[in-house]
C-alpha positions as CSV (number, residue, x, y, z in Angstrom):
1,X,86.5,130.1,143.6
2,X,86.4,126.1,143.6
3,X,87.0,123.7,146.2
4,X,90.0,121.7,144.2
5,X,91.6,125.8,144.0
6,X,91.9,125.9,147.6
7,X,92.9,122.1,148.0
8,X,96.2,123.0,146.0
9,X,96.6,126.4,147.3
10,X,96.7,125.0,151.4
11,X,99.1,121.8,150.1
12,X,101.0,124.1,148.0
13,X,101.6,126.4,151.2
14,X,102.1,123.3,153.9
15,X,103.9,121.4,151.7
16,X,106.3,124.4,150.3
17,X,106.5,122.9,146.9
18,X,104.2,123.0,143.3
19,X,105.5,119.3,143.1
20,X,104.7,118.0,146.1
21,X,101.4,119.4,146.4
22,X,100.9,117.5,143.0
23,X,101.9,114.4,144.4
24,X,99.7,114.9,147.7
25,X,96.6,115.6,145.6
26,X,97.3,112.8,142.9
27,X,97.6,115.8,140.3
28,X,99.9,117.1,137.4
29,X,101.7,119.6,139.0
30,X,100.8,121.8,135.8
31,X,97.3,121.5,137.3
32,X,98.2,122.5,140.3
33,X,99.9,125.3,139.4
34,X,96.9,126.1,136.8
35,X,94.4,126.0,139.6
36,X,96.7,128.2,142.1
37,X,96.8,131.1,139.1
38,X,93.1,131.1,138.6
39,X,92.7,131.8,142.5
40,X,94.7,134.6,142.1
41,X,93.3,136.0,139.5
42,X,90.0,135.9,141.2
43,X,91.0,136.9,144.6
44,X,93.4,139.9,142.8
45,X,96.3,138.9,145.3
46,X,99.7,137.0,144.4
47,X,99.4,134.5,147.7
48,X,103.1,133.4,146.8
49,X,106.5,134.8,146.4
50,X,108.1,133.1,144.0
51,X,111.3,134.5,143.5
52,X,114.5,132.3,144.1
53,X,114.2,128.4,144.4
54,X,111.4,128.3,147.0
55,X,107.9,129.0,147.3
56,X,107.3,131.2,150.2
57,X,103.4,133.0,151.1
58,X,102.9,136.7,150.6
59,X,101.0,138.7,152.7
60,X,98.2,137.8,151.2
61,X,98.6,134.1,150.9
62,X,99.0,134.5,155.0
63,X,96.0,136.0,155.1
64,X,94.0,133.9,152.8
65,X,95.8,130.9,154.1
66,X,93.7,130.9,158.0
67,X,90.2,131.1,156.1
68,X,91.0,128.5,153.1
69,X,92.4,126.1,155.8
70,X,88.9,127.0,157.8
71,X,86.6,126.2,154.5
72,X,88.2,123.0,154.0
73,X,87.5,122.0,157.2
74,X,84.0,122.9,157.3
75,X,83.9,121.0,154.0
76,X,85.1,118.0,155.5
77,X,82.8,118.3,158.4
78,X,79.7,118.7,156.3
79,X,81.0,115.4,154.2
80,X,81.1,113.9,158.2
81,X,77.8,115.1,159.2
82,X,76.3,113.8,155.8
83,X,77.6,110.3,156.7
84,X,76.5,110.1,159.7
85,X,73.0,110.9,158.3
86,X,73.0,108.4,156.1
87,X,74.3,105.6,158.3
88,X,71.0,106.7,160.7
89,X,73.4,108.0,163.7
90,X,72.1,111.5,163.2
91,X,68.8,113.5,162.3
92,X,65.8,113.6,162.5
93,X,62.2,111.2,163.5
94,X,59.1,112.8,163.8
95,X,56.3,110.0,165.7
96,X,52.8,110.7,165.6
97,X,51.0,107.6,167.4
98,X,47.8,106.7,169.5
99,X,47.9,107.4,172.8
100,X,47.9,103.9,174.5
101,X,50.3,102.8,172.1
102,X,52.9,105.5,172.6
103,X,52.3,105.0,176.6
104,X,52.6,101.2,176.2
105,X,54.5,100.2,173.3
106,X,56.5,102.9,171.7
107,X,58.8,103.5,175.1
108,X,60.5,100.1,174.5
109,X,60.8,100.4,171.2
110,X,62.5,104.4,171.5
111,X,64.9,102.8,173.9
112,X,65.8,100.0,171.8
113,X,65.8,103.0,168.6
114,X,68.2,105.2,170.8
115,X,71.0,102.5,172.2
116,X,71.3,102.3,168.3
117,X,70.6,105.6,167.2
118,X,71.4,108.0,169.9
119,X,72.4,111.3,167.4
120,X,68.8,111.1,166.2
121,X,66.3,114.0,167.8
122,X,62.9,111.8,168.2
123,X,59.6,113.8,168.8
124,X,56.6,112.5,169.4
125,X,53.0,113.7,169.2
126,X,49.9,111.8,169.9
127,X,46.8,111.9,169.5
128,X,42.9,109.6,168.1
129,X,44.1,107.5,165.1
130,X,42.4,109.4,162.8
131,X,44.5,112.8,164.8
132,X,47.5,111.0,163.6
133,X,46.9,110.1,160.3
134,X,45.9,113.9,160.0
135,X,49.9,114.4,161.0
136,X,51.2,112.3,158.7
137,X,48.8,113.4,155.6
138,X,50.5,116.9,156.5
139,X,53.9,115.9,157.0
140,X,53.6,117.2,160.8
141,X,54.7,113.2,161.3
142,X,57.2,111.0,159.1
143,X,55.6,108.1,160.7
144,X,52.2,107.1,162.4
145,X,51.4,104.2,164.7
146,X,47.4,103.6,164.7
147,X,44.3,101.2,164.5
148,X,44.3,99.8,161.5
149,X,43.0,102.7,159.1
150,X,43.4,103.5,155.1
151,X,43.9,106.2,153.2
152,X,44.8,106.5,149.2
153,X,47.6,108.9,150.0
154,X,48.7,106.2,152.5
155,X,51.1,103.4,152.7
156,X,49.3,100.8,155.4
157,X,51.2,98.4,157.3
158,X,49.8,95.9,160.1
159,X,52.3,95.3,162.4
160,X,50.4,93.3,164.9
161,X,47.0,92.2,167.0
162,X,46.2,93.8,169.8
163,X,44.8,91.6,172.2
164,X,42.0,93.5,174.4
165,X,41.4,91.3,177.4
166,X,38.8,91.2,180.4
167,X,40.8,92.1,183.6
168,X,39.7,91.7,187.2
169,X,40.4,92.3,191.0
170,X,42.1,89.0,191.8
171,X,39.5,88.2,194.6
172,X,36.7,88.4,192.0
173,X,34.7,85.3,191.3
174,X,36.0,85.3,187.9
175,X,39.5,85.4,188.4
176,X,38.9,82.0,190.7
177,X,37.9,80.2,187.5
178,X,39.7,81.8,185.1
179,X,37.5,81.8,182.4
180,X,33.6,83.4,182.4
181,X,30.8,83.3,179.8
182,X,30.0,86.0,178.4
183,X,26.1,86.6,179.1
184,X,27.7,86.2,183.0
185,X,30.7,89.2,182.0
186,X,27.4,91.2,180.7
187,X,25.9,91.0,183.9
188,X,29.3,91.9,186.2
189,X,29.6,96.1,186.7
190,X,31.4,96.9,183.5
191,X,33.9,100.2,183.8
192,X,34.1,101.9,180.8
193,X,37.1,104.7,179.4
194,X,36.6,107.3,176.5
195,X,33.5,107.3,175.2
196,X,35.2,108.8,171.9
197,X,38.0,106.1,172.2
198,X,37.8,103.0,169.2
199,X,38.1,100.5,172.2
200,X,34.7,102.2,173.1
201,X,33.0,101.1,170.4
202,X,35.0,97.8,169.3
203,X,33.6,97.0,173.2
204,X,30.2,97.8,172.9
205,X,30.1,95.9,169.5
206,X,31.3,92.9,171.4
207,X,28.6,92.3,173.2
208,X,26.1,93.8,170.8
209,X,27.6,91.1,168.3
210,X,26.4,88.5,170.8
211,X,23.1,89.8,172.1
212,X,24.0,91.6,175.4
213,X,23.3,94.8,176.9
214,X,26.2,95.4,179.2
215,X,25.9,96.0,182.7
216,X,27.5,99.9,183.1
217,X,29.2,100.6,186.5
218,X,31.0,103.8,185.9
219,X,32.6,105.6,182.5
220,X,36.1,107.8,182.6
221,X,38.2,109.5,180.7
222,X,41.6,108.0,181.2
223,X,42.7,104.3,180.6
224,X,45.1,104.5,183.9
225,X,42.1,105.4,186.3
226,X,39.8,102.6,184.8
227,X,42.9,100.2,186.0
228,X,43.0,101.7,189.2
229,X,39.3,101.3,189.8
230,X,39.6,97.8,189.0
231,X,42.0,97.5,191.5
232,X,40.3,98.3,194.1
233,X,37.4,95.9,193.2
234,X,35.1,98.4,191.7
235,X,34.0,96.8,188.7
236,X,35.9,94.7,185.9
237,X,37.0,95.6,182.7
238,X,37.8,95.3,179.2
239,X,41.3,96.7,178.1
240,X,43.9,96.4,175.4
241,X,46.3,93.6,177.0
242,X,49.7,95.3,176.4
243,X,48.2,98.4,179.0
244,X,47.7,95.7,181.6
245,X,50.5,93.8,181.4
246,X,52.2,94.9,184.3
247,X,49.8,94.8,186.8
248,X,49.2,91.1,185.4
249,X,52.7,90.3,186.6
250,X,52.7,92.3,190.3
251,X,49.2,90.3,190.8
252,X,47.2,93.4,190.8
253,X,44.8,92.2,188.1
254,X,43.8,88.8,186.7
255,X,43.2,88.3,183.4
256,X,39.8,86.3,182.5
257,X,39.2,84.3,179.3
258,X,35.8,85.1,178.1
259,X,34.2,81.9,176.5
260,X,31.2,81.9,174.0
261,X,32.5,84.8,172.1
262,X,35.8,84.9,169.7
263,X,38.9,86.6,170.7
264,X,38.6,90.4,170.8
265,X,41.4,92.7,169.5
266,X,41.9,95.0,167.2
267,X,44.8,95.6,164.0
268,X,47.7,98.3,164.9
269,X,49.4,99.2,161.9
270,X,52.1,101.8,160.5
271,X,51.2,104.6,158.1
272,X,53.4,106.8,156.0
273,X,53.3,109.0,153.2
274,X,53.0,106.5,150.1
275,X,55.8,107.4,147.3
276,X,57.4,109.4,149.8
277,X,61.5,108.7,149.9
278,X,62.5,108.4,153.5
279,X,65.0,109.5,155.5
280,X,67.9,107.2,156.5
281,X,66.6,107.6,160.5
282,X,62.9,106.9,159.5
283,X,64.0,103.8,157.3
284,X,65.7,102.7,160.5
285,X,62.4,103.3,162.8
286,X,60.4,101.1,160.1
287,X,62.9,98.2,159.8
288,X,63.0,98.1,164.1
289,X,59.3,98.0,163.7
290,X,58.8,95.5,161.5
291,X,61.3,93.5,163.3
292,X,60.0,94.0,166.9
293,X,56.7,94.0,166.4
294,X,55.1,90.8,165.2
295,X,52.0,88.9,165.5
296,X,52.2,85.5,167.1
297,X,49.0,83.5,167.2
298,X,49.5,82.0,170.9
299,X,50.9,85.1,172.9
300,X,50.5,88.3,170.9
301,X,52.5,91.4,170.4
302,X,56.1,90.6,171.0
303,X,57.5,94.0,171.7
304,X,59.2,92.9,175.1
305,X,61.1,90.4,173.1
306,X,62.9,93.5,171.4
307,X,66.0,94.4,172.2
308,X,69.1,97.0,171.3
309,X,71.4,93.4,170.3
310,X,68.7,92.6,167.4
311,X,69.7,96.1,165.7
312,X,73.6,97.5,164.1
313,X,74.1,100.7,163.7
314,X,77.6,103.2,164.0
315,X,78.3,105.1,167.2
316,X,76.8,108.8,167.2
317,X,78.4,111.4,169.4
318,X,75.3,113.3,170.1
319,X,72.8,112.4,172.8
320,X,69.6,112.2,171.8
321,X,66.9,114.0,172.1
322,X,63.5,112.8,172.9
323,X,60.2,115.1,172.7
324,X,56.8,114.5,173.7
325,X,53.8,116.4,172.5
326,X,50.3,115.3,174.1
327,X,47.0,115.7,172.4
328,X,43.4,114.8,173.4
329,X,43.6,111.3,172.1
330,X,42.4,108.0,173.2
């Protein structure tokens, strides 16, 4: 049983005429009538009566008539849903990314994504750079947003700097002047987060790198808490600028320019599986990052910048659905 059999047999039975249907399917009508007797030679049924000068169903081509006219249009719906899949409105995006990035990047981004994209069901897992680059090397994740890291099974992509900054109460000394050497940050109580985090030790090798032992006030765990302490004026702090930015802008922290030492920050980049043919939504994800996030030599990451306008894509009729999956990460 073929598809272009059923095609004649449902026109032949709307349409009430071997001719017609010929016309309607841009066919000979001997082909039509060809594929409508090698139906019913496979289903074993007559599904028409033709005696006299019409063409009228048996009781068989009734029967047969509901679930042909049902297959088509399950046909025609998989041809939809296929199109839709290419044009990015629908499927799927797996995300594996380091934590402070999916906290403090990726959310503008997925909104920007979903105005476009809204069919497509995002999940997201995070987890230590080196976590996520395990997801992508086993295809848990399409797509992985890290520190800059290689691997020969890897395509590597830098999408931008990340500025880590020195933040402080706004009553400190520091924040008065706006700028502070950094022998005089070395001897200010440092607060530290994650010892197993890479800002852990891209910190400690800034000040090693210049000769100082830095002052240690307290340690934690989470990135949020460290801000908070600051907050309340119980220590200062070094911390990727993108994570402070709003509290920058409320007033709740100042950021300090540390002279005598170079800018510190570190390389984010995308990974994905190299020779690896990606799916329409994936190639989407990748062409919105590499247009939203860019490196600018005066002000850094760009991501606010980003928005939903900068991005074309055809309406969806799903909603989307977003998934997050948390992992020990830093």
């Amino acid at each position: 049983m073929e598809l272009g059999q059923l095609e004649a047999f449902v026109q032949v039975a709307r349409l009430g005429s071997f001719s017609r249907a010929a016309e309607a399917l841009f066919l000979t009508q001997p082909s039509v009538t060809a594929r409508i007797q090698t139906l019913e030679k496979d289903l074993g049924e007559e599904l028409f009566d033709r005696g006299g000068r019409t063409i009228k169903l048996s009781d068989a081509g009734t029967v047969f008539l509901a679930y042909a006219e049902r297959a088509l249009k399950e046909v025609q719906e998989s041809r939809d849903a296929l199109e839709s899949l290419r044009n990015a409105a629908l499927g799927n995006l797996r995300i594996g990314s380091a934590l402070t990035i999916s906290a403090y990047v990726l959310p503008r981004l997925l909104k920007a994504f979903r105005s476009c994209y809204p069919g497509v069901a995002v999940s997201v897992r995070t987890g230590r750079s080196d976590h996520v680059m395990d997801m992508v090397l086993a295809d848990d994740a399409q797509v992985g947003l890290v520190r800059g890291l290689y691997h020969p099974e890897l395509e590597t992509v830098h999408l931008y700097d990340d500025q880590v900054v020195l933040v402080t109460h706004p009553g400190h000394e520091f924040a008065a002047k706006g700028c502070a050497p950094i022998e005089d940050v070395g001897r200010q109580p440092l607060i530290f987060f994650d010892k197993g985090s890479s800002y852990h030790g891209l910190i400690h090798g800034y000040f090693r790198d210049a000769g100082i032992v830095p002052t240690h006030s307290m340690e934690l765990d989470s990135m949020e808490a460290t801000k908070k302490m600051v907050e309340e004026g119980l220590g200062i702090a070094i911390l990727p600028r993108v994570s402070v930015e709003r509290e920058i802008d409320l007033g709740l922290l100042k950021e300090v320019a540390v002279t005598g030492a170079e800018p510190l920050k570190r390389p984010i980049a995308l990974i994905t599986r190299r020779n690896r043919r990606h799916s329409r939504p994936v190639r989407a994800f990748i062409e919105l990052l590499q247009a939203g996030l860019r490196t600018d030599n005066q002000d850094g990451m760009q991501v606010k910048h980003l928005h939903s306008g900068s991005m074309h894509a055809p309406a969806a009729r799903y909603p989307s659905k977003v998934q997050r999956t948390h992992e020990n990460a830093g």
